[in-house]
Each structure stands twice: as structure tokens, then as C-alpha cells.
C-alpha positions in Angstrom: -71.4 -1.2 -43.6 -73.1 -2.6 -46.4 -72.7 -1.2 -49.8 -75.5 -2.0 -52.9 -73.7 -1.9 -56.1 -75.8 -1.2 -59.5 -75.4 -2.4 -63.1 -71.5 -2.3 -64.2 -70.6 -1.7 -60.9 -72.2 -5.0 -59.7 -70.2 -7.1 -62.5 -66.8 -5.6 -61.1 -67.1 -6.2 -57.9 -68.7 -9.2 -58.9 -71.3 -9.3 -56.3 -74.8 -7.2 -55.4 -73.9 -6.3 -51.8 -70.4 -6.0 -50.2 -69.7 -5.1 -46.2 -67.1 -2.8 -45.6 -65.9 -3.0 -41.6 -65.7 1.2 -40.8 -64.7 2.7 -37.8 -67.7 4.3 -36.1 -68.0 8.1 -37.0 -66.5 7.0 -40.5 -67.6 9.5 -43.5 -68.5 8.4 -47.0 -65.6 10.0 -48.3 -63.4 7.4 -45.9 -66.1 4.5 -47.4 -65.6 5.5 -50.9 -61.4 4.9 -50.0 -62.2 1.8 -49.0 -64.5 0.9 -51.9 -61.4 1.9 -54.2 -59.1 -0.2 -52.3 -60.4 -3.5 -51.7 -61.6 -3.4 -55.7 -59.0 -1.0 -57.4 -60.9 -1.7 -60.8 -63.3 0.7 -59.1 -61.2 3.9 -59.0 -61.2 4.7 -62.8 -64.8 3.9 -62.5 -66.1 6.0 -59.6 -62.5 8.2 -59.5 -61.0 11.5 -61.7 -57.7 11.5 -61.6 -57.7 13.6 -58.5 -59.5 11.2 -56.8 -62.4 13.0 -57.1 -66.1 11.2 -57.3 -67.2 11.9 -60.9 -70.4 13.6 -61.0 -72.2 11.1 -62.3 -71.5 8.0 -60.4 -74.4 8.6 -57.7 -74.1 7.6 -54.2 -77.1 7.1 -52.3 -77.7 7.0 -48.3 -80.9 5.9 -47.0 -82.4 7.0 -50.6 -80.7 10.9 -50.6 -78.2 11.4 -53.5 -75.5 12.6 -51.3 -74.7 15.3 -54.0 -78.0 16.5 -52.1 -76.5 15.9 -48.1 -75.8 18.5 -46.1 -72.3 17.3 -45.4 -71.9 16.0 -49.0 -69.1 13.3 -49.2 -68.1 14.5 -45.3 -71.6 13.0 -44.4 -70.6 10.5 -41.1 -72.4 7.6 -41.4 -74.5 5.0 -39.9 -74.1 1.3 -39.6 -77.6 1.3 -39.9 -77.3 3.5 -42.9 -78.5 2.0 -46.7 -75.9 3.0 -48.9 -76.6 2.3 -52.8 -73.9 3.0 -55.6 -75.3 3.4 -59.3 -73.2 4.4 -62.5 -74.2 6.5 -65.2 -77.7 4.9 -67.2 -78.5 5.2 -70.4 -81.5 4.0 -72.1 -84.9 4.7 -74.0 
């Protein structure tokens, strides 16, 4: 699965796309765990202290914001599937 990461994300993963090997039928929940454990700089990033996406790191699949799927975080995914990560923007 490969994984588009955005702004600060990109400079600690150090890198604009990363492939994550996944199981078929794996979830973005089980994609976000791995995200957090091959760079565990990401957890305090993308991660409460529950281990609980923050609400505003957005994760995006084939364009949806999967705070808007269905299945949410339980979505299964693709490999064909576009999966984009952006943190919070700020700006004028």
C-alpha cells in the first residue's frame, strides 16, 4: 500500500511516498498501526494518548476524508487504493 505524506509529515518520515506491505482485507485503522510503528515520531503526531487519530490529521482514500467513509477508520482497503495523509494547515 502506498501512503502520500503532506507538509510536516513528509519531513518526518523523510520521504513523499512510503509502501506499507498489508495483508489483504487490512483496514486503515491496522495501516495507521503500521504507519506509527515503522516511524514512531509519528504517533504524537497523528496519535492522542489513547491512540486515537486526532481529528485534525486527515486521512484520505481515493480523495474521501475517511472521517466521511462509511466504515470510518474500519474502512478495508485496497491495494489499489490512494491513500493521502495531511496535518493540520494554516495559512492566509
Amino acid at each position: 500500500m502506498i501512503v502520500n505524506f503532506y507538509a510536516t509529515l513528509r519531513q518526518i518520515v523523510g520521504s513523499r511516498q512510503v509502501e506499507f506491505p498489508l495483508p489483504p482485507g487490512s483496514t486503515l485503522r491496522q495501516l495507521i498501526g503500521e504507519i506509527v510503528r515503522q516511524f514512531p515520531d509519528l504517533r504524537v503526531e497523528m496519535l492522542d494518548p489513547q491512540g486515537n487519530l486526532y481529528r485534525h490529521i486527515h486521512i484520505f482514500v481515493n480523495g474521501r476524508d475517511s472521517y466521511l467513509l462509511v466504515a470510518g477508520l474500519d474502512t478495508i482497503l485496497e491495494p489499489k487504493d490512494t491513500i493521502s495523509i495531511f496535518p493540520p494547515v494554516g495559512g492566509g
